[in-house]
C-alpha positions as CSV (number, residue, x, y, z in Angstrom):
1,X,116.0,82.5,124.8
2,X,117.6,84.0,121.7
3,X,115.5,84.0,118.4
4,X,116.2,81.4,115.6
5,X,118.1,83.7,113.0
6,X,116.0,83.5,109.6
7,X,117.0,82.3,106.1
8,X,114.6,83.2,104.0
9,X,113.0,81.8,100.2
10,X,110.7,83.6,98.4
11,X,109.6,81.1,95.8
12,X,107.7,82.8,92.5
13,X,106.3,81.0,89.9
14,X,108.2,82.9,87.2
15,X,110.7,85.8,86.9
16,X,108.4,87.7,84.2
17,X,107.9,91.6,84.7
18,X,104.9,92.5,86.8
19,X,103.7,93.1,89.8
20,X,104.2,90.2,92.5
21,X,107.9,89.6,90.9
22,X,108.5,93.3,91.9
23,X,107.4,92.0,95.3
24,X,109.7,89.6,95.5
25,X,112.5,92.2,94.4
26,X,112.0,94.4,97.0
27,X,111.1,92.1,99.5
28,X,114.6,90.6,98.9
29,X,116.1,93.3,98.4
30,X,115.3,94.6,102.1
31,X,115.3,91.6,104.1
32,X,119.5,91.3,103.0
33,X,119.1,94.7,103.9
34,X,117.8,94.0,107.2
35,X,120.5,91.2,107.6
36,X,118.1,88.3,106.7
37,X,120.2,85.7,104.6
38,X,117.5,85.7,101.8
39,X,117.2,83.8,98.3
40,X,115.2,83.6,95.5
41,X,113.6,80.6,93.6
42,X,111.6,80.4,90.7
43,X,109.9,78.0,88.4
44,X,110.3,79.3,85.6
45,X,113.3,82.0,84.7
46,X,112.5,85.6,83.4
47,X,113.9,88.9,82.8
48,X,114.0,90.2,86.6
49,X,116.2,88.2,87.1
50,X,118.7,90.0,86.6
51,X,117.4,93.1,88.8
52,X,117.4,90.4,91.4
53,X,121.5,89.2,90.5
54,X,122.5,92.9,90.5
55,X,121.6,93.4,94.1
56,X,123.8,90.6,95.4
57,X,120.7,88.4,95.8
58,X,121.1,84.6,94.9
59,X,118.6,83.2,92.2
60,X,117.6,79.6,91.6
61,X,115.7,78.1,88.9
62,X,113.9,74.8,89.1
63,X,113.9,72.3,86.7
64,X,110.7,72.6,84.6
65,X,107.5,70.6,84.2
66,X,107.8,68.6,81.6
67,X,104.1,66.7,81.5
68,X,100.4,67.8,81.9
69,X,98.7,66.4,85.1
70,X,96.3,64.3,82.2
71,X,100.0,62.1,81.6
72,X,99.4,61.2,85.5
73,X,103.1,59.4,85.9
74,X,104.9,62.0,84.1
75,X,103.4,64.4,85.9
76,X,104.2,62.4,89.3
77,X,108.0,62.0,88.1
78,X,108.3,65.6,86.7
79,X,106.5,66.2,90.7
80,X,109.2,64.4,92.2
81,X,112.2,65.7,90.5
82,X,111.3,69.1,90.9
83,X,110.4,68.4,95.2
84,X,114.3,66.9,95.4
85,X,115.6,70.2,93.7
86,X,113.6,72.5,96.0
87,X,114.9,70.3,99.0
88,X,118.4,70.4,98.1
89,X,117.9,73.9,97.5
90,X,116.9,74.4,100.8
91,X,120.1,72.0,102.4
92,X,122.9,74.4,100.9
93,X,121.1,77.7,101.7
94,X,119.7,76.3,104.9
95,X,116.5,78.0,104.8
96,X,113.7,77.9,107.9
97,X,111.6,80.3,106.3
98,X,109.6,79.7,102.6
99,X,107.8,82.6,101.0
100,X,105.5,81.3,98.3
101,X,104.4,83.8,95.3
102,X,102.2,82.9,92.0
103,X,102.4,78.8,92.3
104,X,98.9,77.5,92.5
105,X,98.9,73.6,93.0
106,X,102.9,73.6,93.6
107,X,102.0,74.9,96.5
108,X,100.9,71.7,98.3
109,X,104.4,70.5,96.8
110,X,106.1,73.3,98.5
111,X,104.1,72.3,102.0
112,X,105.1,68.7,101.5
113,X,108.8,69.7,102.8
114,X,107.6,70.7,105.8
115,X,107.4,66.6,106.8
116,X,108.6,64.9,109.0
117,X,110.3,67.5,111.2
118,X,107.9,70.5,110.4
119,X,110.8,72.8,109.3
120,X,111.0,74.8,106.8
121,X,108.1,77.3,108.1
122,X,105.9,77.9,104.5
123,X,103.8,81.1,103.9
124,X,101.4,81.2,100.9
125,X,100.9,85.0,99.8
126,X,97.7,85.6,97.8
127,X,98.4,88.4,95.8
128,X,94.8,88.7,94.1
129,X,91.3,89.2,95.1
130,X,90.1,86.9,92.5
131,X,93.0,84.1,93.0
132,X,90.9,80.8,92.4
133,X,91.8,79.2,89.2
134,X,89.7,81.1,86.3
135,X,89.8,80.7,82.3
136,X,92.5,82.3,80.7
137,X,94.7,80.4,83.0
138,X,93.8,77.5,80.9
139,X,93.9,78.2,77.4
140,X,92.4,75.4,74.9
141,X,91.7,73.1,78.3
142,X,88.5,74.9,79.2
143,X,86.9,71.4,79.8
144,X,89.3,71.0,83.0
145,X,88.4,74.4,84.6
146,X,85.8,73.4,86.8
147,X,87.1,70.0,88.1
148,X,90.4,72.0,88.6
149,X,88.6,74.8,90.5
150,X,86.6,72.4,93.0
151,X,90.4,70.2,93.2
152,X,91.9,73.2,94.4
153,X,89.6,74.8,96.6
154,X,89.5,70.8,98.4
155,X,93.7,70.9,98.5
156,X,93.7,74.5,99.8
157,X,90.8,73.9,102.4
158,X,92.6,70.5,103.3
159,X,96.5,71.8,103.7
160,X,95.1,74.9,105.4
161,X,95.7,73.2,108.6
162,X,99.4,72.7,108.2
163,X,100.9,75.6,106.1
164,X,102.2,77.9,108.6
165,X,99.7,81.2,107.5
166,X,98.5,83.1,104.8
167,X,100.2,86.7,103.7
168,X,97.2,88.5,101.9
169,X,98.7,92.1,100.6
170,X,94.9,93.4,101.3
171,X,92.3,93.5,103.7
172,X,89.5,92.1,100.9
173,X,92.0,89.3,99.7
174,X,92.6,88.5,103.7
175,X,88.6,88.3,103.5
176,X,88.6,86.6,100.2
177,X,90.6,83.8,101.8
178,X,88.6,83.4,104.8
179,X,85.5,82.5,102.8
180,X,86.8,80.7,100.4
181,X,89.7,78.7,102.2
182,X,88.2,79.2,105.6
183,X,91.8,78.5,107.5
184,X,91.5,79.7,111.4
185,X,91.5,83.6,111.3
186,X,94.8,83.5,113.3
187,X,96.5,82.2,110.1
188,X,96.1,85.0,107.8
189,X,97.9,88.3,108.1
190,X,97.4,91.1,106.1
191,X,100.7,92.5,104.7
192,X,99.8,95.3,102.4
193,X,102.6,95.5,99.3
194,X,105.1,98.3,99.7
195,X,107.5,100.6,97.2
196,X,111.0,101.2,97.5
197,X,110.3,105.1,97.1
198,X,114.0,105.8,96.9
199,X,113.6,104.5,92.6
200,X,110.8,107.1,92.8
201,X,111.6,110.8,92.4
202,X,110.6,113.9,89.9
203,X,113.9,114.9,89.2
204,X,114.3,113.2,85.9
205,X,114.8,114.4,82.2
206,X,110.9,114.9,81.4
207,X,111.8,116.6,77.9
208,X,114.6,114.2,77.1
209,X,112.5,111.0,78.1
210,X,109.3,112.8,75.5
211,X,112.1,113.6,73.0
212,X,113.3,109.8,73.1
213,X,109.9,109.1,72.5
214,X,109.3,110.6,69.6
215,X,106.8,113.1,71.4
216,X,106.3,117.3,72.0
217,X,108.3,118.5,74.8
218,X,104.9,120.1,75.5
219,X,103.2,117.0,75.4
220,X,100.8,115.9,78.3
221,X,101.3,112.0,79.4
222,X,99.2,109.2,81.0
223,X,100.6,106.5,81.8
224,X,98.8,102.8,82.3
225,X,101.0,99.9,83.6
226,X,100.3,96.6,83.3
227,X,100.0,93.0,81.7
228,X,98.1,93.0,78.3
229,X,95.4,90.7,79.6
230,X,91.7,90.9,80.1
231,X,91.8,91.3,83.7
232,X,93.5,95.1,83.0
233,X,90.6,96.7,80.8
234,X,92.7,98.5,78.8
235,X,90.1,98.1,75.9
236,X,87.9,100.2,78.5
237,X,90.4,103.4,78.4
238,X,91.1,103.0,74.6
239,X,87.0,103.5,74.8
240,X,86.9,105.8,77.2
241,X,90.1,108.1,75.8
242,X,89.1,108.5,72.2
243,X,86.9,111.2,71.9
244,X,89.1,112.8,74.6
245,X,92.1,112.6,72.5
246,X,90.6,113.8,69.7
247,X,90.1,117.3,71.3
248,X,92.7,117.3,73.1
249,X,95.7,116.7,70.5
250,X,98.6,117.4,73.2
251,X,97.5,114.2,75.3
252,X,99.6,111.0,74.9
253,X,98.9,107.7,76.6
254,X,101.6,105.8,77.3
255,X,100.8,101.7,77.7
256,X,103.7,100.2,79.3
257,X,103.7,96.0,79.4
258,X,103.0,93.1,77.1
259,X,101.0,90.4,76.8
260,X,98.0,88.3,75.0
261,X,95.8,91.2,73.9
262,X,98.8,93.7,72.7
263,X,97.7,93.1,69.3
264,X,93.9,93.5,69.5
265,X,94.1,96.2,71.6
266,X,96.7,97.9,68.9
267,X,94.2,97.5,66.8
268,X,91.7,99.2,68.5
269,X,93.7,102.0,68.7
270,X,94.0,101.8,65.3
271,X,90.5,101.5,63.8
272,X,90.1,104.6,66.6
273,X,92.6,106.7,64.7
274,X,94.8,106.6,67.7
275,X,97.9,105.4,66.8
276,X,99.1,108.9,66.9
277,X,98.0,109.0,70.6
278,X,98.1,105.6,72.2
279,X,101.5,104.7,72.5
280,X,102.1,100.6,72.9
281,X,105.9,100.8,74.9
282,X,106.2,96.7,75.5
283,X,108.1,95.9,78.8
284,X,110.2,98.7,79.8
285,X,113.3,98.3,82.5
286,X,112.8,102.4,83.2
287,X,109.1,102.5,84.6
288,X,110.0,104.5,87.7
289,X,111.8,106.9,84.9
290,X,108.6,106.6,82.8
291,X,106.1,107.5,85.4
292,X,108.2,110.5,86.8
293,X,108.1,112.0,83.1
294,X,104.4,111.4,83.3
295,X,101.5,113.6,84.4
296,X,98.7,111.4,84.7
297,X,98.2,107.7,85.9
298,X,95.0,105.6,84.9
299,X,95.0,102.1,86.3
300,X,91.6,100.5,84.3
301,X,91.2,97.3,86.0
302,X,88.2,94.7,86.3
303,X,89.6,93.6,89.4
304,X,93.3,93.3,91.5
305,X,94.7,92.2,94.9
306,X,96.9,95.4,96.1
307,X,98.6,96.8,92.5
308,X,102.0,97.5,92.7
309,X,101.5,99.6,89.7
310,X,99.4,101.9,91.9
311,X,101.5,102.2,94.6
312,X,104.5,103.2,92.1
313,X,102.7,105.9,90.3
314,X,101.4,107.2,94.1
315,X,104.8,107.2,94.9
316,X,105.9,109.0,92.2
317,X,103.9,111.8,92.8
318,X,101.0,111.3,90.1
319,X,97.4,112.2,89.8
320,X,95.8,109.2,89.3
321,X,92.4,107.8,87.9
322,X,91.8,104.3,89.4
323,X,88.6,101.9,89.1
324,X,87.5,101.2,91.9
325,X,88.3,97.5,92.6
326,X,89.9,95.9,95.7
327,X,93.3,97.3,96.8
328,X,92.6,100.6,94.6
329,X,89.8,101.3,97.1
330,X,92.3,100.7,100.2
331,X,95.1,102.7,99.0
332,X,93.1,105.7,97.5
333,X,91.6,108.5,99.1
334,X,89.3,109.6,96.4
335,X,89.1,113.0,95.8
336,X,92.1,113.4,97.7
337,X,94.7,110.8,95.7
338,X,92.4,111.1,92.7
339,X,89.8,109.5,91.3
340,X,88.0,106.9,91.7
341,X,85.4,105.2,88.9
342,X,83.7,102.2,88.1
343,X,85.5,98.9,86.7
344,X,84.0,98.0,82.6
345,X,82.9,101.8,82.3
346,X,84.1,103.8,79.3
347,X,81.7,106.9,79.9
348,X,82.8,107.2,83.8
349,X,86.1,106.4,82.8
350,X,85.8,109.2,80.4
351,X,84.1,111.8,82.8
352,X,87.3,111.1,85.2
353,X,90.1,112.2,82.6
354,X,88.1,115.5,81.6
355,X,88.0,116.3,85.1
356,X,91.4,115.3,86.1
357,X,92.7,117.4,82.8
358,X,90.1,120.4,83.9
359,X,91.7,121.0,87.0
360,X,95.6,121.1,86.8
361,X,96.4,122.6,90.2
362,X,93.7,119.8,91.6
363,X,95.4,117.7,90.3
364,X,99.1,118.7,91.4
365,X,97.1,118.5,94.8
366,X,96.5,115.0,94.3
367,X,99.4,113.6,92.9
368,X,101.6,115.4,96.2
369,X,99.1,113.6,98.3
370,X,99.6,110.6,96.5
371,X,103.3,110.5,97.0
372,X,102.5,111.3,101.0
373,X,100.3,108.4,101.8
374,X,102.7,105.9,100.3
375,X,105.7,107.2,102.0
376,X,103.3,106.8,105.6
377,X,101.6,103.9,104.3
378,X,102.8,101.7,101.8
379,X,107.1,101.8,102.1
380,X,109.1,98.9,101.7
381,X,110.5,99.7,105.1
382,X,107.3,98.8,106.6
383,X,106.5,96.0,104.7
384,X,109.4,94.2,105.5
385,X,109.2,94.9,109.0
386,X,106.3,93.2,109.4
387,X,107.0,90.5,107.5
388,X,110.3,89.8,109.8
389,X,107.8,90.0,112.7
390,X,105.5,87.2,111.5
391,X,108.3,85.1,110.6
392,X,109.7,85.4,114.3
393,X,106.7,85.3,115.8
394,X,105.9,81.4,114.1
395,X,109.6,80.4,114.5
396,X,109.5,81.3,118.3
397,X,106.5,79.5,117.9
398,X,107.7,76.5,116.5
399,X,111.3,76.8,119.1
């Protein structure tokens, strides 16, 4: 019997910069590649969007919620407005395949389409280790936190029996949703993130890109990507860097993203006497040009899922200095790929960068090791592939 041919959604929560929206790029991006009729949906619109446009890919937004869940009939309205959208949505591109990214309790609103004829086939990927519902997802509400947290962990438990299967991009998040979702084992497949390593090469303008910067062509450059938020621990490496900075004037660190914290953290470069040092770039479009002008990467994290960022500045051939937090631990070889130190730990931290800077041709080691173990490992190519073989596998299923 011939397969079902798949039209694919991946559905995102927003179209922001960061790491599970470049996910969805390149996911998209190979699947059309592949042949897969593929679109893209989001809740809320963003700037990679327009990455997405330039590749030929379709984008949809959905309307926006206009009430909090405490204005219950609002909330069921702005519910019920934004489930016809998505159903329309998935009439004129006649999807049989939905991708979910980033949506929490739309989600279960997302699984609701499946009724009555159990088409489209939904997958919920879990992109984070620590992915229940935590504080700084809801700012001034801290009262609802914990009724929220014991909803969702009911809904996700409940639903478990009818969403089609769980993508975790690690083996600890796979076991992270096993214990605290418990859905049959079967359901949950391990799909580690992978890099297009074609936007990831050496041969750039390294003087040129220092020389934009306002740097030495001479200069020596770490670079740290990632959202400006507490879960990062960039206020770790600020730490941790000073008194390494201070002897070593020819090092720059380059802090590439935006968010909450960008002005405390400023200003504990700052009160450091670092502004010199600790450069604040904002959200950049040319991060793959970035990290090839770079020498170092430093990803300073409390905790992650599988970080994109790390697989990027593998792939470009760096050094790297990683806490040692889930997904850092499964991509890294330490010793081999780099480094590997404690999450929260200035003076480790600190101990890491003198070594890595101690030991330049170690380090050159590292960084073409790096680059070798995500070609083999952690390549779009391969990601995609096995996605395409869940989704047959559970539409043959279904057939």
């Amino acid at each position: 019997m011939q397969d079902e041919p798949i039209r694919a959604m991946q559905l995102i929560g927003n179209l922001d910069i960061g790491g599970a929206q470049e996910v969805v790029r390149t996911l998209a991006e190979y699947l059309v590649e592949c042949g897969i009729p593929t679109v893209v949906v989001a809740m809320r619109d963003g700037p990679v969007r327009g990455e997405i446009e330039r590749l030929g890919i379709p984008v949809e937004i959905l309307p926006g919620r206009r009430h909090s869940i405490l204005s219950f009939l609002g909330y069921l309205k702005d519910m019920l407005r934004i489930r016809g959208a998505l159903r329309a949505l998935v009439k004129k591109h006649r999807i049989n395949i939905i991708q979910t990214h980033l949506l929490r309790s739309l989600d279960f609103l997302v699984l609701s389409l499946r009724f009555p004829t159990g088409k489209p086939l939904v997958f919920w990927t879990v992109h984070n280790y620590n992915f229940a519902l935590r504080a700084d997802q809801l700012p001034g509400q801290l009262w609802l936190l914990k009724p929220k947290q014991l909803t969702h962990s009911f809904l996700y438990r409940l639903a478990s029996r009818w969403v089609n299967g769980f993508i975790a991009v690690s083996e600890d998040v796979g076991a992270a949703i096993a214990e605290t979702i418990g859905p049959k084992r079967e359901k949950i497949a391990v799909i580690s993130n992978g890099v297009d390593v074609r936007r990831y090469r050496r041969d750039v303008d390294r003087q040129g890109i220092r020389q934009e910067l306002g740097l030495p062509e001479d200069a020596r450059l770490a670079s740290v990507v990632g959202t400006l938020k507490e879960q990062k621990g960039h206020r770790y490496l600020i730490e941790a860097a000073a008194p390494v900075l201070v002897r070593r004037p020819g090092l720059h660190i380059l802090i590439i993203g935006d968010g909450v914290l960008g002005p405390a953290l400023q200003a504990q470069a700052r009160e450091a006497g670092l502004e010199g040092q600790i450069h604040f770039l904002g959200n950049r479009s040319d991060v793959p040009e970035l990290l090839a002008a770079s020498d170092y990467f430093i990803l300073p994290s409390l905790w992650e899922g599988l970080p994109m960022a790390l697989i990027e500045a593998m792939a470009s051939g760096l050094p790297i200095i990683a806490t040692d937090v889930s997904g850092a631990r499964q991509v890294m070889d330490s010793g081999e790929t780099g480094i590997l130190v404690p999450p929260g730990n200035a003076d480790e931290l600190r101990n890491a960068i003198v070594q890595m800077l101690a030991n330049p041709l170690k380090a050159q080691a590292m960084g073409a090791a790096a680059r070798r173990h995500v070609e083999a490992a952690y390549s779009a190519q391969k990601q995609v592939s096995e996605h395409m073989a869940l989704y047959k596998r559970e539409l043959r299923g279904l057939g």
